[in-house]
N, CA and C atoms as a LAMMPS dump frame, in Angstrom:
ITEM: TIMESTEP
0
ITEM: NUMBER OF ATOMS
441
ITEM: BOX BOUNDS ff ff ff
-5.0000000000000000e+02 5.0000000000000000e+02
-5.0000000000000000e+02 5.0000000000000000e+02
-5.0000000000000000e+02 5.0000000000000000e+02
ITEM: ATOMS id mol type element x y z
1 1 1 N 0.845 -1.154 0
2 1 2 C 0 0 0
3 1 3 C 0.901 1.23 0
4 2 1 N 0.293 2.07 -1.004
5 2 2 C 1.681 3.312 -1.036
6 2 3 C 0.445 4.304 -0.589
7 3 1 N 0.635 5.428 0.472
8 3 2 C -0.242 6.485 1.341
9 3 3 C 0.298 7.702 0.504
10 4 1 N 0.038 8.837 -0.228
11 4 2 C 0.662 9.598 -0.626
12 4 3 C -0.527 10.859 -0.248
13 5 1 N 0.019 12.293 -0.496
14 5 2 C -1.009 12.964 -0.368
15 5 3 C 0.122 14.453 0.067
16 6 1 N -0.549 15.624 0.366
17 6 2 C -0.408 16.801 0.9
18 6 3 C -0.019 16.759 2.518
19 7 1 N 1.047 17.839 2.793
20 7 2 C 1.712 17.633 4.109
21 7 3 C -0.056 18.323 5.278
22 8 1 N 0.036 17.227 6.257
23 8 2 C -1.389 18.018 7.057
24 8 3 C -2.562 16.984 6.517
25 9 1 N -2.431 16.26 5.468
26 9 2 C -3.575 15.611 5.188
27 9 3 C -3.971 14.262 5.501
28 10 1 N -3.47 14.1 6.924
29 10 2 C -3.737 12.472 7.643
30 10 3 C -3.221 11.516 7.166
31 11 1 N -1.931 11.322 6.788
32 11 2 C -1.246 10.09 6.03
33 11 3 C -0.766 9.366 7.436
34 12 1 N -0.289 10.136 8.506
35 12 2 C 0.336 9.644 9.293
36 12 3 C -0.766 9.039 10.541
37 13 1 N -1.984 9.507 10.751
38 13 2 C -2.888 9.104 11.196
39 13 3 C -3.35 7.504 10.953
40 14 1 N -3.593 7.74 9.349
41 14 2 C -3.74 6.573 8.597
42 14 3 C -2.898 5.534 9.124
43 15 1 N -1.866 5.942 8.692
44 15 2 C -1.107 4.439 8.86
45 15 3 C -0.995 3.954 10.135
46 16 1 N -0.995 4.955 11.317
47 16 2 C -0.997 4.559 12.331
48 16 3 C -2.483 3.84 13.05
49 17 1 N -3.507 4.33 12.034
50 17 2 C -4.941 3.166 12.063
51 17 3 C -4.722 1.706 11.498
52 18 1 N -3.88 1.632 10.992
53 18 2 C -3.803 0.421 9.751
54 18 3 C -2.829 -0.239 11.114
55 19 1 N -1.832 0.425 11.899
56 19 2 C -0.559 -0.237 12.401
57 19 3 C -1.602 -0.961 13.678
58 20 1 N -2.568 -0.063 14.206
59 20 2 C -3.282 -0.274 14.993
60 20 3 C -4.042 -1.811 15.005
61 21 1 N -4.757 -1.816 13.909
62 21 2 C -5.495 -2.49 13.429
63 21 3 C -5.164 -4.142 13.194
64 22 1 N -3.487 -4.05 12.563
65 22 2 C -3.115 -4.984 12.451
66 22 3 C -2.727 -5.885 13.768
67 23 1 N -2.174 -5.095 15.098
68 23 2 C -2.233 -5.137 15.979
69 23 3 C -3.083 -5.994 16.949
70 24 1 N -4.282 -5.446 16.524
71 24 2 C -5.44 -5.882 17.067
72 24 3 C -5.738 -7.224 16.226
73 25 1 N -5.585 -7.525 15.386
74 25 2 C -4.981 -8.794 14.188
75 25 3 C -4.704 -9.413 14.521
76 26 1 N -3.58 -9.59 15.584
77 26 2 C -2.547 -10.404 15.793
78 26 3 C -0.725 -10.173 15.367
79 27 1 N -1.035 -9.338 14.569
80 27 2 C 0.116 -9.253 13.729
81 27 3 C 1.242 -7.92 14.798
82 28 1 N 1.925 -8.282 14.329
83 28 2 C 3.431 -7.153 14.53
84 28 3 C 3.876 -6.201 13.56
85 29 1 N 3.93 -4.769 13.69
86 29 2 C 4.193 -3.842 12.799
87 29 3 C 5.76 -3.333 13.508
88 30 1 N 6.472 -2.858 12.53
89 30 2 C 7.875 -2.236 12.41
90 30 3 C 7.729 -0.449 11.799
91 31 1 N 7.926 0.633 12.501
92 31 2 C 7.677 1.691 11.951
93 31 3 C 8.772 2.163 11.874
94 32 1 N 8.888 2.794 10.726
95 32 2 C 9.994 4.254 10.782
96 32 3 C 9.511 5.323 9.944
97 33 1 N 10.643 5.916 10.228
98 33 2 C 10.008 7.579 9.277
99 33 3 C 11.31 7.973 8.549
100 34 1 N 11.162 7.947 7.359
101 34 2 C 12.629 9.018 6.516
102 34 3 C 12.985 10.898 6.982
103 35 1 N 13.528 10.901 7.476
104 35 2 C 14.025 11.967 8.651
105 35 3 C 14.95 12.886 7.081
106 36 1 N 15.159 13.924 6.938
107 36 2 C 16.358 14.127 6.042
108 36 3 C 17.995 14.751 6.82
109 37 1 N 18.379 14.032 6.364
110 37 2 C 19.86 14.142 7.192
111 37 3 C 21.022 15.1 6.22
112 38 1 N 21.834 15.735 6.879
113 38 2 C 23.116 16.765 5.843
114 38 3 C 23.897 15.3 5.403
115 39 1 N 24.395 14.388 5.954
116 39 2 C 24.825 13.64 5.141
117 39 3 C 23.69 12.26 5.251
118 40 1 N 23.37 11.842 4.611
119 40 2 C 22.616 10.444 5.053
120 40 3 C 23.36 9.406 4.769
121 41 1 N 23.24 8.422 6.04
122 41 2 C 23.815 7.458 6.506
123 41 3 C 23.208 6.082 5.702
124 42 1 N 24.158 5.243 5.168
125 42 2 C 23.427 4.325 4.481
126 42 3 C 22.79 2.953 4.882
127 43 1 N 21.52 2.951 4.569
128 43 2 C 20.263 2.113 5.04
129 43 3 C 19.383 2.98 6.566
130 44 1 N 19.705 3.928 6.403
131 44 2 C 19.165 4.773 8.178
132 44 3 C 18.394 4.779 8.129
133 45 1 N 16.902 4.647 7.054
134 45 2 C 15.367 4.481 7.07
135 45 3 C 15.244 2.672 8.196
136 46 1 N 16.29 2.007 7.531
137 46 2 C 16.117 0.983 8.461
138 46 3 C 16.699 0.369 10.027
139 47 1 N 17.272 1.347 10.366
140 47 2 C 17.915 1.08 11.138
141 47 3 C 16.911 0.797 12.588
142 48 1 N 15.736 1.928 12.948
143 48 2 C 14.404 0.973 13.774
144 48 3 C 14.2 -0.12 13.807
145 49 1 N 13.804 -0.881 12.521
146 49 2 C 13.305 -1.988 12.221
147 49 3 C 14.491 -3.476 12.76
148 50 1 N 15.779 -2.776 11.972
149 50 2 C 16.548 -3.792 12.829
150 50 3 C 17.1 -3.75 13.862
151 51 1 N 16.557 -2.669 14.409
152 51 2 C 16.911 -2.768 16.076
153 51 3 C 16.014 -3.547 16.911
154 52 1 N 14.355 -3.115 16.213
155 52 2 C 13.874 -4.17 17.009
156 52 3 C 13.681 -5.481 16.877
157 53 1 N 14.282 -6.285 15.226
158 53 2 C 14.471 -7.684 14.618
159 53 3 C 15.273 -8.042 15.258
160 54 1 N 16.54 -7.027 15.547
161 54 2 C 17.261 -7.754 16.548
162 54 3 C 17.54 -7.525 18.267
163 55 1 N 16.445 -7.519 19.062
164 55 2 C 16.384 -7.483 20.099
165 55 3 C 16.527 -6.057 20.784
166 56 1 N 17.289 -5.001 20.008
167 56 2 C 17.974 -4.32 20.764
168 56 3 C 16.86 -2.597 21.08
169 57 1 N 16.924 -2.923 22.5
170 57 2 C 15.586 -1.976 22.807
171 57 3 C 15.691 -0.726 23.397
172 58 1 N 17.122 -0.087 23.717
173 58 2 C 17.713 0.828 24.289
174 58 3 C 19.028 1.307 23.186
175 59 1 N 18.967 2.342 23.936
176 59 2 C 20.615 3.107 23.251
177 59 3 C 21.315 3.463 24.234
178 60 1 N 21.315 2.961 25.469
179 60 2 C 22.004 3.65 26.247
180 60 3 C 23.637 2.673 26.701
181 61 1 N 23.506 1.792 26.236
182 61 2 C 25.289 0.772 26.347
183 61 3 C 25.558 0.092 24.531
184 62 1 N 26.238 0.701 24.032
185 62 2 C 26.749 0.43 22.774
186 62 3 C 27.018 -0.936 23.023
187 63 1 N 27.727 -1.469 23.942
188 63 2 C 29.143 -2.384 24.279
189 63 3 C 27.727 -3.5 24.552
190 64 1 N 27.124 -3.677 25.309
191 64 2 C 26.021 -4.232 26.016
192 64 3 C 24.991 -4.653 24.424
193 65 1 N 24.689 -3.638 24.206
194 65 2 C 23.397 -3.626 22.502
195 65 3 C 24.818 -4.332 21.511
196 66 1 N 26.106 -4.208 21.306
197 66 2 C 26.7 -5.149 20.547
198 66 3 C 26.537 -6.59 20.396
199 67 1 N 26.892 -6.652 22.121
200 67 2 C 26.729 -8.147 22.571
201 67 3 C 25.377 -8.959 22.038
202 68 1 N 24.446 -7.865 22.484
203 68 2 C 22.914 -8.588 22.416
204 68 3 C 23.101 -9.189 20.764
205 69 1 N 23.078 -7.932 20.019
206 69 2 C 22.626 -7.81 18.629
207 69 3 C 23.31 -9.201 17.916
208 70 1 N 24.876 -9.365 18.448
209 70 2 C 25.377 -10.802 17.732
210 70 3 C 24.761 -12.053 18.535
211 71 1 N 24.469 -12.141 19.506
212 71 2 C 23.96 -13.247 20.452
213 71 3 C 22.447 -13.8 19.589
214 72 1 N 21.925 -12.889 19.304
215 72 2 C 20.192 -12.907 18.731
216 72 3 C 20.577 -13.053 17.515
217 73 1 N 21.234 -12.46 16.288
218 73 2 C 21.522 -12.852 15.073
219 73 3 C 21.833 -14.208 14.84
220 74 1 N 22.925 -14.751 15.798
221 74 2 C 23.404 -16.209 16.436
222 74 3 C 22.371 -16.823 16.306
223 75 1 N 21.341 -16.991 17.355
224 75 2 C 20.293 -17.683 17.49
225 75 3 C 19.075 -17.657 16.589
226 76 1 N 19.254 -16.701 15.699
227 76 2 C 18.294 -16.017 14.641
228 76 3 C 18.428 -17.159 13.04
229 77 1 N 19.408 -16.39 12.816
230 77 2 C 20.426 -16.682 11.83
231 77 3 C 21.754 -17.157 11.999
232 78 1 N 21.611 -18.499 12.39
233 78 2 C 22.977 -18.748 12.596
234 78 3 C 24.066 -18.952 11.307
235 79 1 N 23.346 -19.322 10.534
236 79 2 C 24.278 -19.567 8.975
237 79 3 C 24.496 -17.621 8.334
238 80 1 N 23.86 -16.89 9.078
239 80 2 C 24.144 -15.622 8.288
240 80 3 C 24.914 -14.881 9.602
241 81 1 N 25.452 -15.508 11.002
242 81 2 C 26.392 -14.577 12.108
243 81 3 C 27.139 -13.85 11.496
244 82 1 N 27.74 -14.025 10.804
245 82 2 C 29.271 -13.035 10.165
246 82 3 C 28.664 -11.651 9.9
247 83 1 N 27.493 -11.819 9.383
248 83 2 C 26.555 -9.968 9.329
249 83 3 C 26.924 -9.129 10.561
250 84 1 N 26.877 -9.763 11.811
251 84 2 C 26.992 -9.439 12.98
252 84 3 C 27.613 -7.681 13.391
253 85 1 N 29.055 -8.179 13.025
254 85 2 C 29.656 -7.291 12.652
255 85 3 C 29.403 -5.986 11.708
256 86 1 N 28.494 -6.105 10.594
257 86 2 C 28.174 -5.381 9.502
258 86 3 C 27.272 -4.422 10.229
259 87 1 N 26.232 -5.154 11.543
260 87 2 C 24.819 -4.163 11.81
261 87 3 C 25.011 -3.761 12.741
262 88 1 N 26.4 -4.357 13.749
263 88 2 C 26.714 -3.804 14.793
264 88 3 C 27.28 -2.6 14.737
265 89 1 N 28.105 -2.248 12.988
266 89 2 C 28.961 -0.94 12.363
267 89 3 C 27.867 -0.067 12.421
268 90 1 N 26.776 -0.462 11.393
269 90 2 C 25.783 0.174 10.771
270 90 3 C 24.888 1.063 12.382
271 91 1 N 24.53 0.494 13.401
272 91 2 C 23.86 0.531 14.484
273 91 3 C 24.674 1.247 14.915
274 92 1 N 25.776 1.483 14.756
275 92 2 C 26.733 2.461 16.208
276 92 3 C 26.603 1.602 17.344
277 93 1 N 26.661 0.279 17.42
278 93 2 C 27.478 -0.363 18.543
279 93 3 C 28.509 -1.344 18.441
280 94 1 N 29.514 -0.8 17.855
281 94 2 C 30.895 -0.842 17.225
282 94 3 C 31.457 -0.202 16.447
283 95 1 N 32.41 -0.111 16.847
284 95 2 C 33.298 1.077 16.398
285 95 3 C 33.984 0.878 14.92
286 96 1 N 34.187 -0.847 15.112
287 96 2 C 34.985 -1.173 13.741
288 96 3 C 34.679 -2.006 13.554
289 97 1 N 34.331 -2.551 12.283
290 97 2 C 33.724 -3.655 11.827
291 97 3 C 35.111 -4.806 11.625
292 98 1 N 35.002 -6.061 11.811
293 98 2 C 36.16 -7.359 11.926
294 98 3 C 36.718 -6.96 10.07
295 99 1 N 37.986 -7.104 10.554
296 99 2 C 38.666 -7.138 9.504
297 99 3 C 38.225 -7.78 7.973
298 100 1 N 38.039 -9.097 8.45
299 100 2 C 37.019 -10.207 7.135
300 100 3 C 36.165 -8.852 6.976
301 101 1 N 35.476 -8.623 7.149
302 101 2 C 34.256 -8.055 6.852
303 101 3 C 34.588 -6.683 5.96
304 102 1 N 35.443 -5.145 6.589
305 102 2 C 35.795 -4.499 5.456
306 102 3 C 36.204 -4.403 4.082
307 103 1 N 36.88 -5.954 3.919
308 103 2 C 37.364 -5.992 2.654
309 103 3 C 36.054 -6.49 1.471
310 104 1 N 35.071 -6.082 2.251
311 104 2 C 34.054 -6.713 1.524
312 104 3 C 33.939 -5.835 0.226
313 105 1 N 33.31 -6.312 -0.836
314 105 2 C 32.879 -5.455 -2.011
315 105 3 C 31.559 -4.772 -1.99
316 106 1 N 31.857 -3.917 -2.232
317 106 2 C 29.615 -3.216 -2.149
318 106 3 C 28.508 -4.38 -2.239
319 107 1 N 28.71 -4.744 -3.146
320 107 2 C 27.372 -5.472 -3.835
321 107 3 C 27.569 -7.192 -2.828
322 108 1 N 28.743 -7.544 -2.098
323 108 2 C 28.702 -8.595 -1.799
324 108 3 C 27.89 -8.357 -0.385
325 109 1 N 28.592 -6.818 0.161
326 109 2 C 28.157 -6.386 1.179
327 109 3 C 26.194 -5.953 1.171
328 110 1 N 26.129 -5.752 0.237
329 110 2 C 25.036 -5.406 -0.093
330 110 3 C 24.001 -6.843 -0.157
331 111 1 N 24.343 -7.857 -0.48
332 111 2 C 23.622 -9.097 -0.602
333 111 3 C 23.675 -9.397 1.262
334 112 1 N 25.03 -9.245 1.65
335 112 2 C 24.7 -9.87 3.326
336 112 3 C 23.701 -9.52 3.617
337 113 1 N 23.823 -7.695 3.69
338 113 2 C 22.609 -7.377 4.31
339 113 3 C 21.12 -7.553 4.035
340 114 1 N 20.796 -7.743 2.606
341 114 2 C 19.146 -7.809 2.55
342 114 3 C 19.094 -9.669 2.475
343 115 1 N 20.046 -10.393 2.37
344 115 2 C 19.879 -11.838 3.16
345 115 3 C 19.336 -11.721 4.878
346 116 1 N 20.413 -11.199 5.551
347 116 2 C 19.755 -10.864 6.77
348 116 3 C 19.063 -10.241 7.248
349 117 1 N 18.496 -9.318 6.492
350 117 2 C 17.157 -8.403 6.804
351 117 3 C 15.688 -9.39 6.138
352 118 1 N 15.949 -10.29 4.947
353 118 2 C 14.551 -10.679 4.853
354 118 3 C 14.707 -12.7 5.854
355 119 1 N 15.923 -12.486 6.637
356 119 2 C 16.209 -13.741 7.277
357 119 3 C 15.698 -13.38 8.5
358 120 1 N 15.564 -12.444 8.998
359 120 2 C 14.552 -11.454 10.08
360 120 3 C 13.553 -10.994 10.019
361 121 1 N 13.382 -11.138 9.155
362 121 2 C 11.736 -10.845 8.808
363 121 3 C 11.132 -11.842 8.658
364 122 1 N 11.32 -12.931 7.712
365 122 2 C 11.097 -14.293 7.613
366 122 3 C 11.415 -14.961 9.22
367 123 1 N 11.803 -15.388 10.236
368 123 2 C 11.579 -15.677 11.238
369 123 3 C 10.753 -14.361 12.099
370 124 1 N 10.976 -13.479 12.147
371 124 2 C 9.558 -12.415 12.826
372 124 3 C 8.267 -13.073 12.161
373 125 1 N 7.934 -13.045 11.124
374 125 2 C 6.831 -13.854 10.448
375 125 3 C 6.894 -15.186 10.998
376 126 1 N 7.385 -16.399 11.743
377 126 2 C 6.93 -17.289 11.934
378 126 3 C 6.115 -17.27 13.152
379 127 1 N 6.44 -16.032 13.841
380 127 2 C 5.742 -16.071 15.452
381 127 3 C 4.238 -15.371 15.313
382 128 1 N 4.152 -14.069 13.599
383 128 2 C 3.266 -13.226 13.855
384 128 3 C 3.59 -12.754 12.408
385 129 1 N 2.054 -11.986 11.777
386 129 2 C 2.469 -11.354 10.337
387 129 3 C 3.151 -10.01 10.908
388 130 1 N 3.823 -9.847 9.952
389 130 2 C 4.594 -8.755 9.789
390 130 3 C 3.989 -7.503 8.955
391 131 1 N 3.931 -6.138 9.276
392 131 2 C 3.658 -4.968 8.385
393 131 3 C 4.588 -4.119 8.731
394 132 1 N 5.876 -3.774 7.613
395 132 2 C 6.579 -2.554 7.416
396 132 3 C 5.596 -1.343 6.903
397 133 1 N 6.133 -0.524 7.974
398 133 2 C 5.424 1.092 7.247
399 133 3 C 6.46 1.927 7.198
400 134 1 N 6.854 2.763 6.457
401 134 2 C 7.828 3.458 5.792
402 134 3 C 7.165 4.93 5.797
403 135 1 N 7.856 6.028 6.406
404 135 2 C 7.151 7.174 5.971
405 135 3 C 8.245 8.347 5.489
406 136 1 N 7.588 9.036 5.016
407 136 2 C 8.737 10.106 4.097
408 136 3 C 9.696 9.643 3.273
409 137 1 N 9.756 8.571 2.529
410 137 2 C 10.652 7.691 1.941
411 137 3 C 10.93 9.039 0.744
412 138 1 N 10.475 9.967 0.531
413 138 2 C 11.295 11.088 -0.418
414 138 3 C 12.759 11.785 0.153
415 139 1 N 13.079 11.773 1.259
416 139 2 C 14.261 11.79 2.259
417 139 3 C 15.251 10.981 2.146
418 140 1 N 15.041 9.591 2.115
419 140 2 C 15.779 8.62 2.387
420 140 3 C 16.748 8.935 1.451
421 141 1 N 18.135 7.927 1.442
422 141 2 C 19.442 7.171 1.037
423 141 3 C 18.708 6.634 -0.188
424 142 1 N 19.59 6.257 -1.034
425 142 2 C 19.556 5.104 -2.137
426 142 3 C 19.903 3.89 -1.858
427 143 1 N 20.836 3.211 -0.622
428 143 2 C 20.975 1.973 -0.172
429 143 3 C 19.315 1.807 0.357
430 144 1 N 18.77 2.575 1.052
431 144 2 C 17.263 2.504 2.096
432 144 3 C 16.705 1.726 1.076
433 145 1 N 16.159 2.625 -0.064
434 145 2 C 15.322 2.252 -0.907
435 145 3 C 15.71 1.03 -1.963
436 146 1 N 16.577 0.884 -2.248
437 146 2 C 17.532 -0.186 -2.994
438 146 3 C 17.455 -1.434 -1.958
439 147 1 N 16.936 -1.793 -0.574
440 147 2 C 16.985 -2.956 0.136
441 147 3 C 15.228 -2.79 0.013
């Protein structure tokens, strides 16, 4: 479902009836909003969504939300752990991503991640349906929209 319309004209209402709704469903919704940033950070429309795919429910211990985030990917995705590193960079709870991992190529790097983003979504879906809502996506990155 794409919501489009004039700024003021209940888009955000909407979806938050629909997030509601699904709710009341049974189902689990993931929200974010495209924010516009002086530099934008790549995939930052998603960075909500996989905070809460992967457990991590605070910002207040980087070191602590690292730990979690590879422990739950582990148990998540265990054939895709090596990402670990990639969302722990991406998330700001790590400073430097493992050596293996920088020398990566864009596009190889680019496959980890939407393997492990629809490998998280696909297990979120086994407990409950899933609804992504996306808002202001005219803001976003080209990695955002490209996953």
């Amino acid at each position: 479902m794409l919501v489009s319309g004039a700024p003021g004209a209940g888009k955000s209402a909407l979806i938050e009836e629909v997030r509601r709704a699904w709710a009341e469903a049974g189902g689990v919704s993931y929200a974010t909003v495209g924010l516009p940033q002086p530099i934008p950070a790549p995939y930052q429309i998603w960075y909500p969504i996989w905070r809460a795919l992967l457990g991590l429910r605070t910002y207040d211990d980087p070191f602590r939300d690292g730990a979690r985030l590879a422990a739950n990917l582990q148990t998540r995705l265990p054939h895709l752990s090596r990402t670990a590193a990639i969302f722990q960079n991406l998330l700001g709870v790590q400073q430097q991503e493992a050596a293996s991992l920088e020398m990566l190529e864009a596009p190889t790097r680019q496959k980890l991640i939407l393997d492990a983003t629809v490998g998280l979504l696909e297990y979120a879906a086994q407990r409950a349906p899933v609804l992504l809502t996306f808002e202001s996506l005219q803001t976003v990155d080209s990695a955002s929209r490209a996953l």
